[in-house]
N, C-alpha and C positions, 0 to 999 in steps of 0.2 A: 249152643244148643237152640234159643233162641231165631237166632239166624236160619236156621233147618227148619225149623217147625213153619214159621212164617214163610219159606219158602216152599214147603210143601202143602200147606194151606191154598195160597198162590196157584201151585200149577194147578191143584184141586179144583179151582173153581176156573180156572182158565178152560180147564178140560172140559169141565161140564157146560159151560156155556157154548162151547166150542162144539161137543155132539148137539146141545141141542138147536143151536144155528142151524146144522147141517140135515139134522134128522126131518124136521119141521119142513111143511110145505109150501111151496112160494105162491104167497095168495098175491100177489101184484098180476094185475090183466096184461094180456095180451097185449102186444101195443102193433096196432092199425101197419096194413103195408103201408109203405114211401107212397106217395101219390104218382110218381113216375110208372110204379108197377101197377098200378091201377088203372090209370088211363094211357097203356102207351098206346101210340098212334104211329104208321110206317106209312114208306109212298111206294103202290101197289101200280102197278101196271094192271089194265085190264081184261089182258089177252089168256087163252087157257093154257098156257106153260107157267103163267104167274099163278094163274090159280091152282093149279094141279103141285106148283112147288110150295103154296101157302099151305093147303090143306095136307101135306107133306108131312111140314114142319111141325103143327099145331092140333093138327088134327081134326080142324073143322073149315069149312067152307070159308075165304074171308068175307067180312061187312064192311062195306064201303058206310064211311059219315063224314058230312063237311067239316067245316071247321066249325061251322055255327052249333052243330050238334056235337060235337068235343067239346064246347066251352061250355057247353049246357050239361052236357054229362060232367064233367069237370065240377061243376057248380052244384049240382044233385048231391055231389059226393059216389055218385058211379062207381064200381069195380067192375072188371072185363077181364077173363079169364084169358084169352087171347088178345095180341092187340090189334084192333081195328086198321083198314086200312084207308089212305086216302089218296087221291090222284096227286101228281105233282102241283098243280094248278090253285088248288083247295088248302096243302100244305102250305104254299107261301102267303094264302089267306091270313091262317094259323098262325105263319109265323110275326105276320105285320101287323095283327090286332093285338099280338100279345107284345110287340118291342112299342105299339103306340099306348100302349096300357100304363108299358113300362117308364116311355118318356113323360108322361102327365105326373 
């Protein structure tokens, strides 16, 4: 008898604790996009079949920024709703300041 009581005790409180985990609001914040979805950047051609299939896609006009102005948005902590575009030329900027960043 013992045995019973104390195990129904048990689920008793297991239960309750259990609604009230569930019922209760999750006050823990948001947590911040990836930085990748915040500042992507593409290699855009500048001709109007590129533009016409950028604003296509995303639904606005695209903006051309160097690489110096990525790293600076980048650095701001920037969000971009679309991602920016850059020339071929400007991406390997991009990409050689950041692998000499990376080798230091």
């Amino acid at each position: 008898m013992t045995r019973l009581a104390a195990s129904a005790i048990g689920l008793a409180v297991l239960g309750l604790t259990a609604s009230a985990a569930f019922s209760a609001p999750e006050t823990r914040p948001a947590s911040p996009a990836p930085a990748s979805a915040r500042q992507s950047v593409m290699i855009c051609e500048t001709d109007a079949a590129t533009r016409r299939a950028y604003q296509r896609e995303h639904g606005v006009q695209p903006v051309f920024v160097t690489a110096r102005e990525a790293i600076q948005a980048r650095r701001d902590g920037e969000a971009w709703d679309a991602p920016r575009c850059m020339t071929e030329r400007e991406y390997a900027r991009l990409v050689a300041t950041t692998q000499t960043r990376a080798g230091l």
